[in-house]
N, C-alpha and C positions, 0 to 999 in steps of 0.2 A: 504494500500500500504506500503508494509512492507520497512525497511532502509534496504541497501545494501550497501557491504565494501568489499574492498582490498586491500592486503596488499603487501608491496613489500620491497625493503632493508629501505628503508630512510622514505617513504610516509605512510601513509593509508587513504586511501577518504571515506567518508559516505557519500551518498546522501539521507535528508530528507524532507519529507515536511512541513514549519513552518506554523501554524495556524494563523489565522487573530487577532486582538485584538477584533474585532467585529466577536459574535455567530453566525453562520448558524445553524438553528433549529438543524442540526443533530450535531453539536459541542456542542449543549447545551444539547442534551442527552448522550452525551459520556463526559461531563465532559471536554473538550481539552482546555487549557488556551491559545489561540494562540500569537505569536510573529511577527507581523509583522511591529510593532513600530520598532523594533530593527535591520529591516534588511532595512527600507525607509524611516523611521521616521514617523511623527505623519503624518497621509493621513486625512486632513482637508474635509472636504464635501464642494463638488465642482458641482455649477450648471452648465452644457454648454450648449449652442444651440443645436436643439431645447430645446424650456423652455416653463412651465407652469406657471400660476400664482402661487406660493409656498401656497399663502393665499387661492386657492380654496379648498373648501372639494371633494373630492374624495369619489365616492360613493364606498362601501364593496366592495372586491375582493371575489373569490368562488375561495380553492386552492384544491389539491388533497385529502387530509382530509376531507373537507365539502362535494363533491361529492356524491349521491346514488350511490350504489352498482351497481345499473341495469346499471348505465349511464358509469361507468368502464368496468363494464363486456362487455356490447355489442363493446367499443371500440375498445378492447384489442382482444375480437373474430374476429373483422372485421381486424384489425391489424393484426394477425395470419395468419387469410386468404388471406390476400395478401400478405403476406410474403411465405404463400405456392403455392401459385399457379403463382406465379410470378419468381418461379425459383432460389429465394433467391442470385441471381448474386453478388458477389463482386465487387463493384468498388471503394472501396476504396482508398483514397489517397495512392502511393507509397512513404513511406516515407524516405526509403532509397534514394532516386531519390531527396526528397525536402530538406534532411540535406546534400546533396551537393552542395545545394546556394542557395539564396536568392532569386530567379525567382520565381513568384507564380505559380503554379501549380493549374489545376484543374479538378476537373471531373461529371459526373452527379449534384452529390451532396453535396461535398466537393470544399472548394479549402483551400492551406496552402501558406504562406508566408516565409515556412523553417525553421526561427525559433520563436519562441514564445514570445510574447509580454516581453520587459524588464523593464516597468515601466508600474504600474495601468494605467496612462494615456494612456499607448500606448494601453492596452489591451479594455479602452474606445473606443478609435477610432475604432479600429477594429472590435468593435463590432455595432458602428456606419454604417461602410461599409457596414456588414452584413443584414443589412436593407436597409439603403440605397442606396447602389449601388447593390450587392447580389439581394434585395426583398427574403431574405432567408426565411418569414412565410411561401411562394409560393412553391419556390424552394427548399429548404432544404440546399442553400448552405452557411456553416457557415470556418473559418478559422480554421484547426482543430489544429493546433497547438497551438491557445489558451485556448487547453481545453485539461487535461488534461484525459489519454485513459480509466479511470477509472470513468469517470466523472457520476453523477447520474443526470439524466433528468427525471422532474416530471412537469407536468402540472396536469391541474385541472381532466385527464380522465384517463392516462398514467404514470405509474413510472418504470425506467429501469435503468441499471447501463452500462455504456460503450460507448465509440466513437465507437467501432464497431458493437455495436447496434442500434445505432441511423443511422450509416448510411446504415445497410440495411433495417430498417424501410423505411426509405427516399427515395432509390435507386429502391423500387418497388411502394413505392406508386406514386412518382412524374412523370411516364407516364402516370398514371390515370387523375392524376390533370390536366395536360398538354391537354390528350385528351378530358376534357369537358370543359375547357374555349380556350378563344380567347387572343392570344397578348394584351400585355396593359391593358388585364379587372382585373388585380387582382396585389395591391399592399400591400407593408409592410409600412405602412406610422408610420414614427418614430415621437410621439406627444411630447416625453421628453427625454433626459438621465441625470443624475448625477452621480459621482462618490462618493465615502463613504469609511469610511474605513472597507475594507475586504471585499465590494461587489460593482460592478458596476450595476446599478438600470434604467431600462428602462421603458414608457410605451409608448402602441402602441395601432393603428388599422390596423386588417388586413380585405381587404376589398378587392371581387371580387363576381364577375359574373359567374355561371355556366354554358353557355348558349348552353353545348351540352346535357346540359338535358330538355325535355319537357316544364315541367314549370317553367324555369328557375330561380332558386332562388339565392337570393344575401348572402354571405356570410358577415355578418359587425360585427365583435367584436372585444370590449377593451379590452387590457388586460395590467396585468405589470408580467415584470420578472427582478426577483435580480443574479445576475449572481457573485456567491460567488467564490474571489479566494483564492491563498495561493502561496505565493513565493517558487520558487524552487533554495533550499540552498543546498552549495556544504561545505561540512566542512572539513579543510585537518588538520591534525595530523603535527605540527613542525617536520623538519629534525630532529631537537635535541630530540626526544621525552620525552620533559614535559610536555605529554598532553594538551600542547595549542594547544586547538581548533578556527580556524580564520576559520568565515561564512563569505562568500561571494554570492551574487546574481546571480543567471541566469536565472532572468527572473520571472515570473507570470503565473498561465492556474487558469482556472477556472476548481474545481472541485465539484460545486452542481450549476445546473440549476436550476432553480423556478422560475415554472411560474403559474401566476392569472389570472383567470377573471374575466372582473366583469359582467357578468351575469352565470347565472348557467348551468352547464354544457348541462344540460338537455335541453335547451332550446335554446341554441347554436347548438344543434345536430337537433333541428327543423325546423332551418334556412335550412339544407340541404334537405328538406321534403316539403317547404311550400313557396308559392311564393314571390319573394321579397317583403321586405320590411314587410310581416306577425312579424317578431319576431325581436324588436328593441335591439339594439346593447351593450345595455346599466342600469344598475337597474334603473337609473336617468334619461335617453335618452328622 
């Protein structure tokens, strides 16, 4: 996401975006020294409700890297396919409509808050909601304003780039979803979140019932997702131009998704195949 600038008699504004002091895998293969000490200070690692014992071990996560081939490829085909035969419909958030005030806005699979988280903590909570009140494993609906539109979403089956990819993945599959379970059979139960610096870290169980399929089977997996962000810095050029550059904050999005599981992909996709309770939720379960 490249910087952008304009110039005018007195001003010129860049907008960039500063990297975290803490690596998201894909910073650490690009090298990025992030700065986000400098624009909030030091962001301490913060437990909040819900909470884990810090002291339990956690059994291995499976992320997109560890996955077989087979078990990407058939997702990604089944994903496809209902992205074609589903009419690939738009509904995405109107955002012009949401940067005219702070009302939330929402739609199949989106909802926005207007504008975007301006302190880590606030982009915590938010994503709190998203499970908690949302059930967004379910529904797909997430706040999109605190993600930036570039943003790369990878779980352990799926790797894509963009909020408006994610929300037509979502916007045809979430009728389906809808049409084989029952109200209330399927939740995003939030088991942890902390805060870190340059990534907000959650795990969870998503846990429902199929029950408009024959032998109904139960969906139950752990999984964790770090949801890396990076402050969005406005740099303005002094009137007097001596290149004093003064950064200022507006705000937080998160732009790399990651998420684990902890069983393997492949066996996760069995759950959907095999009667409840066949394929336990967990490497340790």
């Amino acid at each position: 996401m490249p910087p952008t600038s304009t110039t005018t008699t007195c001003t010129r504004s860049v907008t960039t975006r500063a990297r975290q002091s803490s690596k998201s895998p894909q910073q650490q293969q690009e090298g990025i020294v992030p700065t986000t000490t400098a624009i909030f200070g030091v962001v301490n690692e913060e437990e909040t409700e819900p909470n884990t014992d810090n002291h339990q071990e956690l059994p291995p996560s499976v992320s997109y890297q560890d996955t077989d081939v087979s078990s990407k490829g058939l997702v990604s085909s089944l994903t496809n396919l209902v992205n074609l035969f589903s009419g690939n419909s738009n509904k995405s958030v109107d955002k012009t409509a949401a940067s005219e005030g702070n009302s939330e806005i929402t739609t199949t699979t989106t909802t926005t808050s207007g504008l975007p988280p301006q302190t880590p903590q606030e982009l915590l909570e938010r994503i709190r909601e998203d499970y908690q009140v949302r059930n967004y494993l379910w529904t797909g609906k997430i706040d999109l304003t605190a993600f930036d539109k570039k943003c790369r979403f990878t779980d352990p089956t799926l790797s894509f780039e963009g909020t408006d990819q994610f929300t037509k993945n979502l916007d045809n599959l979430v009728p389906i979803v809808e049409a084989l379970t029952e109200p209330g059979d399927c939740e995003s139960i939030l088991l942890d979140i902390s805060l870190h610096e340059g990534y907000v870290q959650t795990r969870w169980n998503m846990v429902g019932r199929l029950s408009g399929l024959p032998w109904k089977p139960r969906i139950d997996v752990i999984g964790r997702t770090k949801f890396w962000y990076q402050p969005i810095v406005a740099q303005e050029e002094s009137p007097n131009f001596d290149n004093d550059l003064r950064a200022s904050s507006e705000g937080v999005q998160v732009y790399f998704y990651d998420e684990e599981w902890e069983i393997p992909a492949a066996k996760a996709l069995l759950q959907l195949v095999t009667p409840a309770g066949t394929i336990r939720n967990s490497n340790t379960a």
